[in-house]
N, C-alpha and C positions, 0 to 999 in steps of 0.2 A: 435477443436476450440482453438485459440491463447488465445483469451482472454473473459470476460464475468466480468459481472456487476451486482451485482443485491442492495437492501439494505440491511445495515448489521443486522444481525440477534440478536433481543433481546436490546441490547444497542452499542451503540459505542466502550466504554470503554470494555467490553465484547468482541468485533471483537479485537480490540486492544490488550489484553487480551494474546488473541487465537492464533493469529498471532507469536506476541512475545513469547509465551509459556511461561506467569507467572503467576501464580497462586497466588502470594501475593496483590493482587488486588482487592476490591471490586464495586458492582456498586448499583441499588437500589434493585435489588433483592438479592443481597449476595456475599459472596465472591465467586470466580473461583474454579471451581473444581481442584482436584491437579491432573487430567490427562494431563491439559494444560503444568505445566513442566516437568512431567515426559516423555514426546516427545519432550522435548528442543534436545535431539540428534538427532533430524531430522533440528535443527536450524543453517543455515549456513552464516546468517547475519541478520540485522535489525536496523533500526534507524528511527529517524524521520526528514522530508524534510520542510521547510519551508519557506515562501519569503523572501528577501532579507529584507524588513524592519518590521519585525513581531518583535513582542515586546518580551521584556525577559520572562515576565510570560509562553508565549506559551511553551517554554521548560521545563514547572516543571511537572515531571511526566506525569499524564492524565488529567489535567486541560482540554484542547480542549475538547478531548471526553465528560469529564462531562459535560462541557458547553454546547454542541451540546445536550446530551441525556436529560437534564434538559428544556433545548428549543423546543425538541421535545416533549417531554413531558407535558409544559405547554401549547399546543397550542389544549389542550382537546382528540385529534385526536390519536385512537389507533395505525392508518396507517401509522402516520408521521414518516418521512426520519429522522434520524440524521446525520447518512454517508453512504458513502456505499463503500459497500464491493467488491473489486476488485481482479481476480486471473486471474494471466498472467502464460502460459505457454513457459517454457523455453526449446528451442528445443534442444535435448540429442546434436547434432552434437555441440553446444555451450561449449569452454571449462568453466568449473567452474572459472577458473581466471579472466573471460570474465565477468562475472553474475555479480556483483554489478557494474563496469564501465557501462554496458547495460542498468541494471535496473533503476538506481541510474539519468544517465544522461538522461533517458527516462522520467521519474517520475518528476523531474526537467524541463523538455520544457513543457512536455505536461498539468501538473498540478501546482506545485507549484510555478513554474515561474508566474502563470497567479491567485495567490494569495491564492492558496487552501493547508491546511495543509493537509499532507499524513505521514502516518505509515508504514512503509514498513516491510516485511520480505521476506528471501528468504527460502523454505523449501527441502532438498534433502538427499536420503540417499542412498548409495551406500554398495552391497555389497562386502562379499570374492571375490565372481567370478569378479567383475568390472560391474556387472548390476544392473540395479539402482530398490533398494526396495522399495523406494518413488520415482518417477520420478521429476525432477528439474521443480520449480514452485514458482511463488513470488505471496505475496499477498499485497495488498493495501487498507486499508483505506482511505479513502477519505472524506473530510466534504463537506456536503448537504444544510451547512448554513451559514452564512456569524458566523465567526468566533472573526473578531477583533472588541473592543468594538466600540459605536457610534450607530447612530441610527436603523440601520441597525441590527445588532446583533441578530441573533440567527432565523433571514429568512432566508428561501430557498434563494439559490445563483442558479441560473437559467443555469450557463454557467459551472458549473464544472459536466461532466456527467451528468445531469438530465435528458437526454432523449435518447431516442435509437439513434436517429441520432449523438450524441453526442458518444456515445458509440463505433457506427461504424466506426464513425473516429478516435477514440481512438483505435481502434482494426487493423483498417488500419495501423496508426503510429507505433504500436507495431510491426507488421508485418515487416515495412521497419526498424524496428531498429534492431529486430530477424535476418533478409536478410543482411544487411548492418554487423554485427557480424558476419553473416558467411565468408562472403565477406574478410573482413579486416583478419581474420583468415588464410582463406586458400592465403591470400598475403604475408602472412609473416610478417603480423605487430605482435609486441613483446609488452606485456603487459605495460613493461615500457615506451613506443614512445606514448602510448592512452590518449589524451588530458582528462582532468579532464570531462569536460561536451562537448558533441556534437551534 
């Protein structure tokens, strides 16, 4: 399986957390365990994606995530969504050079262009021999709620993954962007010729 969706587990902040491998982080149940950065050497990138006109707050720290877990939380419901948690599989044939223009530009059409805040990381570890002890793999958060203030704030956002259908085209897309990297690879395009977003 390319890819898989489910929600994030515990709190956002927490997925968030995990992803990044930081442990100086708290949410409402407590702070991060320090297993979280003590596997940062499996950390081979990570940032966070957002639209074009998102306001400066969204960049401080985990502001979103709290916001969404605070939202999910007030709406009584033990079940409720605050984000969810995304892991994309990167195919071994993919050079590691390749892995944030793919990810990065992928994350970028399929979600945050269409208004959704996402946290990204990439995870991979390679050993002595050149085989990989963690195999190469991104993860994504993703918000489950409409995020920017206004009346809207802190609902389910209906269009960013929330349903399988939604997922399988999500899964598809990843596919022909996995495909499309192999592709441009074995053509002989050079890391530096790869347009920023595609």
């Amino acid at each position: 399986m390319l890819i898989d969706r489910m929600p994030a587990y515990k709190t956002a902040t927490c997925n968030v957390a995990y992803i990044w491998r930081d442990s100086d982080v708290a949410d409402r149940f407590g702070p991060m365990p320090p297993t979280f950065a003590e596997r940062r050497y499996e950390l081979r990138g990570s940032g966070l994606l957002l639209p074009q006109n998102a306001p400066l707050w969204a960049t401080k720290d985990y502001q979103i995530w709290q916001d969404a877990d605070q939202a999910a939380l007030a709406t009584g419901d033990p079940t409720a969504v605050s984000a969810w948690h995304v892991m994309l599989q990167i195919p071994e044939t993919v050079s590691p050079k390749w892995w944030h223009w793919m990810l990065t530009g992928f994350l970028h059409k399929e979600l945050a262009g269409r208004g959704a805040a996402v946290a990204w990381a990439i995870h991979a570890l390679e050993g002595d021999d050149k085989r990989w002890l963690v195999s190469p793999h991104a993860h994504a958060i993703v918000t489950a709620r409409h995020w920017k203030s206004g009346a809207a704030k802190g609902q389910r956002h209906p269009a960013w993954i929330g349903s399988w259908e939604q997922q399988r085209r999500l899964g598809s897309a990843w596919r022909r962007r996995c495909e499309t990297a192999n592709l441009m690879a074995r053509a002989g395009f050079r890391w530096s010729t790869l347009p920023v977003m595609a």
